[in-house]
N, C-alpha and C positions, 0 to 999 in steps of 0.2 A: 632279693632276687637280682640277679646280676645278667646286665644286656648283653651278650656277646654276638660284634658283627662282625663277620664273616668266618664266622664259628663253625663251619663244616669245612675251611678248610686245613691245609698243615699243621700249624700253629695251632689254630683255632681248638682242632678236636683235641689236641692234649691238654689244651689248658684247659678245656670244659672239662675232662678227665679232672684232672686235677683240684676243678671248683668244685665237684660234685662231690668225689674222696672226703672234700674240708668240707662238706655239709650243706654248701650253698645251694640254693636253688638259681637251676640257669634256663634261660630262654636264648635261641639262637637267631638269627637274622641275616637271611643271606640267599643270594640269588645263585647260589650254584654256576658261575658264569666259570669258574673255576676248581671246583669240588664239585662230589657228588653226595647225595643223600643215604647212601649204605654207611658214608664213614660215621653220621649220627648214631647210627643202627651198633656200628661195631662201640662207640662209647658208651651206649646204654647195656651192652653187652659186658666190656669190662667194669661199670661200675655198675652194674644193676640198677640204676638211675637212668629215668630216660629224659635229656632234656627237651624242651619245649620248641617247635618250631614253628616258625614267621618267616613264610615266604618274601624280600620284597627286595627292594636296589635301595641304597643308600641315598641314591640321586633324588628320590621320593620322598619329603620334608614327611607330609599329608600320612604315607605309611609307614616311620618312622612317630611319630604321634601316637599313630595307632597303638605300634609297636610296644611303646613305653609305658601306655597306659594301661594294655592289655595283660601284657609282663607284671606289672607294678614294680617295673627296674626301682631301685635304689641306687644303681650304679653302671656302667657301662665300660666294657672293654673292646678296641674298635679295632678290627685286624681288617675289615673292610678294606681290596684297594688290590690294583695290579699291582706288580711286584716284578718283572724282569727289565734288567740294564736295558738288553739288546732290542730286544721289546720299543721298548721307551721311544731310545733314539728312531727308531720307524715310525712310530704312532705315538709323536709326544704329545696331543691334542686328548686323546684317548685317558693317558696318564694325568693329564689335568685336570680331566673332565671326572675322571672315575676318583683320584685319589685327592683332590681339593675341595672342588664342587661336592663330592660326596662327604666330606668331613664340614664345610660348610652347613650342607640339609644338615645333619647329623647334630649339632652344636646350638644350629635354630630350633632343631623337634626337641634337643633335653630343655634350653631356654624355657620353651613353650611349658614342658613341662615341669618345670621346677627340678631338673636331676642336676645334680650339681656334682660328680666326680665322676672323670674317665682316666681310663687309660688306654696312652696309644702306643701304637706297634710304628716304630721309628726305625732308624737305621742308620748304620755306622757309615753310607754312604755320604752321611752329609758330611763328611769330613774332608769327602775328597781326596787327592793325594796327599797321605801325608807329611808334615811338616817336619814333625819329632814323631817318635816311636818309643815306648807304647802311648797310645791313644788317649788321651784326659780329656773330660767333656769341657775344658776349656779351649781347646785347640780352633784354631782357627776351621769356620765351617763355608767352605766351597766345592757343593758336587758338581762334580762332571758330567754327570748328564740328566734328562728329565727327569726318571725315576728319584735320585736322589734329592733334584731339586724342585720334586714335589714332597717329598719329606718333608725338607726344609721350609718349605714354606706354610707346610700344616705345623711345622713348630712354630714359625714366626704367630702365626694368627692365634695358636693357645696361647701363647706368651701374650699377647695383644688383648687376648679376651680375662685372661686370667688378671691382667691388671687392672684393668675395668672393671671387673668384679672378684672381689678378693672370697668371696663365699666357694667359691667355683674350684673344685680339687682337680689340678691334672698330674698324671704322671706319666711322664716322657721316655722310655723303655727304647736305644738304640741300639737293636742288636747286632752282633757280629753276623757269624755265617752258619746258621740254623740247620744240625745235619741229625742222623739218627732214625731213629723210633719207637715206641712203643715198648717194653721187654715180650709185651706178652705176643705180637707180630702182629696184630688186630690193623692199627693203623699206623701210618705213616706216608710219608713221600710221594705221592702218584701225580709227576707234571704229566699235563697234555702234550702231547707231541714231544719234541725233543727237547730231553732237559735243556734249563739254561744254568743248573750249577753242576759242582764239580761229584758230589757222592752220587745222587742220584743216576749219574749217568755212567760213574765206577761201577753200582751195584745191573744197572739194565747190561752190558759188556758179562758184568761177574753171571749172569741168568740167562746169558746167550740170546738177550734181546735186540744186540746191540753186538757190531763183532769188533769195534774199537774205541779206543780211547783217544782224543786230539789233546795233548799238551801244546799251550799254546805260548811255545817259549821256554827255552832251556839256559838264555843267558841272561839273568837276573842277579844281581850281586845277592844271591843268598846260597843257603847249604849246599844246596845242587843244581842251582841254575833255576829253579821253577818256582814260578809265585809262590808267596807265603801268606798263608790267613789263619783268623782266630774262627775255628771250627767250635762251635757249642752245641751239645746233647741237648734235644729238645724239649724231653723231660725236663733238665734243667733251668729252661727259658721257661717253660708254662710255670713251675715255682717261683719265678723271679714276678709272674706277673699278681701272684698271690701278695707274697711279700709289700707290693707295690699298693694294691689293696688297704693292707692293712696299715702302713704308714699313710696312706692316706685317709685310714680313721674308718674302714671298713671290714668287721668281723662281722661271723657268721649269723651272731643275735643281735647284736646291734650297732650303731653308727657314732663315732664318737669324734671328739676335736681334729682337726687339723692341726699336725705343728710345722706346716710348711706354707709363708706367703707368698712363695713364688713358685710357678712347675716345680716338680721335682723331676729333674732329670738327671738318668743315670745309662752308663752305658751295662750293656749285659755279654758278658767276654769271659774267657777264662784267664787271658793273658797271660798265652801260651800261643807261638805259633805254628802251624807245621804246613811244610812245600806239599806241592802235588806229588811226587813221587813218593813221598812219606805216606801219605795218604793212599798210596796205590798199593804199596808193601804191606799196609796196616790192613787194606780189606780182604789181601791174596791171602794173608796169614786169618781172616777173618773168616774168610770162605772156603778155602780150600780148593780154589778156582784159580788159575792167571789169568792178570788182564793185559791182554794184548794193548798197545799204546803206540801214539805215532807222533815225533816233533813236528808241530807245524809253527807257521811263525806268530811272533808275538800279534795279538791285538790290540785296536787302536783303544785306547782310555785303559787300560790295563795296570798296574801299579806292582811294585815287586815283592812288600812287606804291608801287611796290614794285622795290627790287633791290639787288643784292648790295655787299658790299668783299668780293671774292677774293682779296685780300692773304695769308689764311692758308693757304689751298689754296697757291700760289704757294711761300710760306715753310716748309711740311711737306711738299707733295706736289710740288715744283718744277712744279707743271701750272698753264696756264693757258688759257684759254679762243684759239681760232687764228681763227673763222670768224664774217664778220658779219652783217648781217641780210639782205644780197646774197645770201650762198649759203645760207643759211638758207631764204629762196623759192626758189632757184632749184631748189635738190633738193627741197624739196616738192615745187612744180609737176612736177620730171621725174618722180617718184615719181605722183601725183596722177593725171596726163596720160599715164602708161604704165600704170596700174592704177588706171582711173576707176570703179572699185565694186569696189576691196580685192583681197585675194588671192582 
């Protein structure tokens, strides 16, 4: 049985997709402060598995216990956790409270219960701007702002704890920038109020929910002036977390060695990268829609190239990235164009 927190939401519902495909049995955990309960509904629809759910907040040690004993986790995957830049810097209290403190309870309730592997949902923010290009998980790590450097500091503390006790599996998953959906249009993508990334809020523009697009910054030393990132199909990210699983000595029947004494951390990338307007050609040609767009100026913490070397992932996790920025729009768009205001 495998714990999944915050398992209803983006990420969450495909890799439960995905655990349930490979046979596992999943329980979910998660307060809905940013998903909703139909997207559960549409997983059990696509895999004819319905997984299990546990209302509660991460912040809650006491229901977290509960959780793990009632589950009979053997393992835990923890998407649990705000997740916007802009966000952040407004409400970095917030971000510390939810994405520390919450990995904290989370770490004390497996302790208590003897569960000894996670993995966590990281991000290539901690890198900060960077340095050299593409991205190796040895690069120097300095985010820019809370979001990221509450990442960072839930990596420091598994690092801290995993040394302490070497029994303790963690594996450390920093992904790029998490775009797509679904094939089958079920789920996918639905931020609250106005996206804070860049597809989501191509595809709302592309479904006339939305009547423009803000590029933010056209003179960036790249292709065509416009930020550049490693966009990854989210499909491909939920496999990555399987992968991760299993190098850490967890299949579907049973539990076997570690052969890692320290985190396994791996970045999760295609290490490929494509500008905004690349991206805006890719989903016009996707949909069949134009999207209207407007230069505005750059913002502040903003970077001009970002994206991965996934050579590690590849060399520990034999995963590597299958899907490219073709089916990347086009499952948005089906996703987008079948559920044009979310679940």
């Amino acid at each position: 049985m495998i714990l999944v927190t915050g398992g209803a939401g983006y990420i969450g519902t495909h890799t439960c997709v995905e655990l349930l495909n490979a046979g596992f049995d999943v329980t979910v955990f998660d307060n809905f402060c940013n998903s909703k309960p139909e997207a559960l509904a549409r997983v059990a629809q696509i895999t004819g598995r319905k997984p299990e759910l546990i209302s509660g907040d991460c912040r809650d040690r006491v229901a977290l216990v509960a959780a793990i004993k009632q589950s009979k986790a053997s393992a835990v995957i923890h998407f649990a956790g705000l997740k916007a830049v802009g966000e952040s810097v407004a409400h970095p209290l917030s971000y510390y409270d939810n994405n520390v403190v919450g990995t904290l309870r989370l770490l004390e309730a497996m302790q208590e219960s003897n569960v000894k592997i996670l993995v966590f949902s990281s991000s290539a923010t901690v890198y900060g701007d960077p340095v050299k290009l593409p991205l190796t998980e040895d690069h120097p790590l300095a985010p820019t702002n809370p979001y990221g450097r509450s990442k960072l500091m839930i990596e420091d503390i598994l690092r801290d704890y995993q040394h302490s006790d070497h029994s303790f599996r963690i594996g450390i998953l920093r992904y790029f920038n998490p775009v797509g959906a679904h094939p089958s249009g079920l789920i996918g993508e639905d931020p609250q109020g106005i996206p804070n990334n860049l597809m989501p809020f191509v595809a709302q523009v592309a479904v006339g929910r939305r009547d423009t697009l803000s590029i933010w910054g056209n003179d960036y030393p790249t292709v065509d002036g416009t930020g550049v990132r490693d966009y990854i199909h989210v499909v491909d990210l939920a496999h990555g977390h399987l992968k991760a699983l299993e190098a850490l000595g967890v299949s579907q029947s049973e539990q076997k060695n570690n052969q890692y004494s320290d985190c396994l951390t791996v970045n999760l990338g295609t290490g490929r990268g494509y500008s905004v307007l690349e991206v805006v050609r890719a989903y016009e040609q996707a949909s069949g829609r134009s999207i209207p767009y407007r230069i505005a100026p750059r913002r502040s913490g903003d970077i001009a190239s970002c994206y991965a070397n996934p050579d590690r992932a590849y060399a520990l996790l034999g995963w590597q990235a299958k899907l490219g920025l073709d089916e990347m729009c086009a499952n948005s768009w089906h996703w987008q164009n079948s559920n044009p205001h979310g679940y």
